[in-house]
Phi, psi and omega in degrees: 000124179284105159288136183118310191261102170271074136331068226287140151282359185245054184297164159305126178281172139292314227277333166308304197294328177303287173344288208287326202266303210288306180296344146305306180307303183304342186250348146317286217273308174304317185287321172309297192307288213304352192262342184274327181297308189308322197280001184274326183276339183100002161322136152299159171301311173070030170220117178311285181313357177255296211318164187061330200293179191251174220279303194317320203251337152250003161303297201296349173248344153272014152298318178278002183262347195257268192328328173297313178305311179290333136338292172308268191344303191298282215323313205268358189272332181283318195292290193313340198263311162338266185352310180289348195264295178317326184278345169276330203261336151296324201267353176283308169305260154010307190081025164291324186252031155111179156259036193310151167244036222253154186312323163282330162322292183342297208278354175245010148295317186311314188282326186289341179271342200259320186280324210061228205260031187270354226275127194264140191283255258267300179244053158214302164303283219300307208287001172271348177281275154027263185293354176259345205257113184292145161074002203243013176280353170260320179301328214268312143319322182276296175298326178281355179279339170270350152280343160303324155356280197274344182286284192326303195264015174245349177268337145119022174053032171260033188268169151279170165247108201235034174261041194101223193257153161317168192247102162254170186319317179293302165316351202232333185266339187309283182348295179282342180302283170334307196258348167286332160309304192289335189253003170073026177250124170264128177274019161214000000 
């Protein structure tokens, strides 16, 4: 029994948060079309915040209305991917996964013993997959430039963001895939 930790069964999937994103996205785009199509016909808008703009002027805010979603959208696919690793390196600690001794088990009792519930996701979990893992030292890599990510958009962004091009959704899930194949962690 993992003392501290209360596993929930009912975790967040990706394929919930993919759900949850597409259908929030669908419902951006249905509304944008009904509002260009009413203002192209001469309808009301039925919205205070649609009224007066031109076609030019609700693309652009249903664009910042799309981009926003895919912020949320990225913020909750990294939590969640997040979720599996920690629900992996707990059931490892425990010993759910068998009494395996094999080295990354070893280095993450180890670390559970000297940390407790202390235990840091980027420099304890990644970096013992990271050195135990053969090949799996670029994913690891790749997923932790995407957990700065989720520190930036979870943090209310009120830094620049100066680590390169944005994270988008589809790209965050290639990411976790990529690196749950190399580390044996199942998401979903």
């Amino acid at each position: 029994m993992i003392p501290h930790v209360s596993i929930r069964s009912d975790q967040v999937t990706m394929d919930d948060v993919l759900d949850y994103c597409e259908t929030m996205r669908d419902g951006i785009v249905r509304r944008a079309e009904i509002a260009k199509r009413n203002l192209v016909d001469g309808t009301d808008l039925q919205d205070p915040k649609l009224f007066g703009k031109s076609v030019d002027e609700l693309n652009a805010y249903f664009e910042r209305l799309l981009d926003e979603a895919d912020k949320q959208a990225s913020l909750f696919i990294i939590a969640a991917a997040e979720a599996a690793i920690r629900v992996d390196f707990w059931k490892r600690v425990d010993g759910k996964r068998g009494k395996r001794k094999d080295s990354v088990n070893r280095a993450f009792r180890n670390i559970y013993k000297s940390q407790k519930v202390r235990v840091r996701l980027e420099e304890d979990i990644l970096d013992i997959w990271s050195d135990a893992v053969p090949g799996a030292k670029s994913e690891v890599g790749v997923f932790k430039g995407a957990l700065r990510f989720r520190h930036w958009l979870a943090h209310g962004r009120y830094w620049a963001w100066k680590h390169g091009a944005e994270y988008d959704p589809n790209g965050l899930i290639l990411i976790i895939e990529d690196l749950f194949s190399k580390i044996g962690v199942a998401g979903n």
